[in-house]
C-alpha positions as CSV (number, residue, x, y, z in Angstrom):
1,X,2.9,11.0,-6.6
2,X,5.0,8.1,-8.8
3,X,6.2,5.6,-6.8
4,X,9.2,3.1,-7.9
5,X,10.6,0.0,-6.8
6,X,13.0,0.8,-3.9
7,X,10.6,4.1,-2.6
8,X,10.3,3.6,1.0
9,X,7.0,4.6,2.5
10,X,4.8,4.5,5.6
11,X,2.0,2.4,5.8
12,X,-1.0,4.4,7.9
13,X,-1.7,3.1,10.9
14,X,-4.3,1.0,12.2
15,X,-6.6,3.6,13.1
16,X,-5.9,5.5,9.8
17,X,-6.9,2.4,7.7
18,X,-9.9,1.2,9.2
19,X,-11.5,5.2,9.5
20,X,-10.8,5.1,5.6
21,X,-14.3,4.8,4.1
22,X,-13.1,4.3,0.4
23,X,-10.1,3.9,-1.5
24,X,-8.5,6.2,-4.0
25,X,-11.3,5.0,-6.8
26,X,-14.2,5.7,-4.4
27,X,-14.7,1.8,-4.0
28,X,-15.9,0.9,-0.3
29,X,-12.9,-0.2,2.1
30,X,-14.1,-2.1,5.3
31,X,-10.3,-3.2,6.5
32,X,-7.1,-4.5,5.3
33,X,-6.0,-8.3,6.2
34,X,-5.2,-9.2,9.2
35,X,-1.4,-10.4,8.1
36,X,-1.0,-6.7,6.7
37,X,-1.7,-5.0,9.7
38,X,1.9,-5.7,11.2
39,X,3.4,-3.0,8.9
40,X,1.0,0.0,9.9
41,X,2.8,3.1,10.9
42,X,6.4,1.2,9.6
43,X,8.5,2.2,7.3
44,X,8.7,-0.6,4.2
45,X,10.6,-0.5,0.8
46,X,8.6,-0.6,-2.3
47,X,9.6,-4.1,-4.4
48,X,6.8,-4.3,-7.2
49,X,4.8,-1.5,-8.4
50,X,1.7,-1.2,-10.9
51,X,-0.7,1.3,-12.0
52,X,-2.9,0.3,-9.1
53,X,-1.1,-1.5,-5.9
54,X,2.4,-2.1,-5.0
55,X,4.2,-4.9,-2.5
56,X,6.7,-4.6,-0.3
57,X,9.8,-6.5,0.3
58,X,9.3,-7.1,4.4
59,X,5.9,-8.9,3.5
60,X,7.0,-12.2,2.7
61,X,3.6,-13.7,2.1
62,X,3.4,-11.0,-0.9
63,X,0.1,-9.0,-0.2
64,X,-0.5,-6.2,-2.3
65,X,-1.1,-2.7,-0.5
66,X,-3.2,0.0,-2.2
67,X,-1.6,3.5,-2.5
68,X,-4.5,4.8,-0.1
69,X,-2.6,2.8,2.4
70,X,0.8,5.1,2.1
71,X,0.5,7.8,4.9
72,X,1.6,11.4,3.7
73,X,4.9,11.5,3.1
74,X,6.0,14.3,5.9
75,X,5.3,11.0,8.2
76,X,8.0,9.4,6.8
77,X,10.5,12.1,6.7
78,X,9.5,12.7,10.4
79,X,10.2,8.7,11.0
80,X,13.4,8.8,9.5
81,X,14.7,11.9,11.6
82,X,13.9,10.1,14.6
């Protein structure tokens, strides 16, 4: 899937990240940083985008998340019903 600037997503949760033994290249993944960790299982706008990683407008210190990071999307439709 594409994503754009302005795509809202899920981040995975806690759990979901660190039982993720590699990222979407097959490169090893041990965690994410701590200051990222705040916005597993929330729902956060997409506000740059590349062909590898994106940011996201709530995280003001400007990390950049890996698209292996994104829960599926039926999370997020779920999250938004609620």
């Amino acid at each position: 899937m594409k994503y754009k600037v302005g795509d809202k997503v899920v981040i995975k949760s806690i759990e979901a990240i660190d039982a993720t033994p590699e990222d979407q290249y097959g490169n090893g993944v041990t965690t994410m940083h701590f200051y990222m960790r705040e916005f597993c299982g929330k729902v956060c706008t997409i506000s740059s985008v590349d062909d590898t990683d994106f940011r996201i407008k709530e995280d003001l210190w400007g990390y950049y998340f890996g698209f292996w990071m994104i829960a599926p999307p039926i999370k997020l439709m779920l999250e938004l019903v609620e």
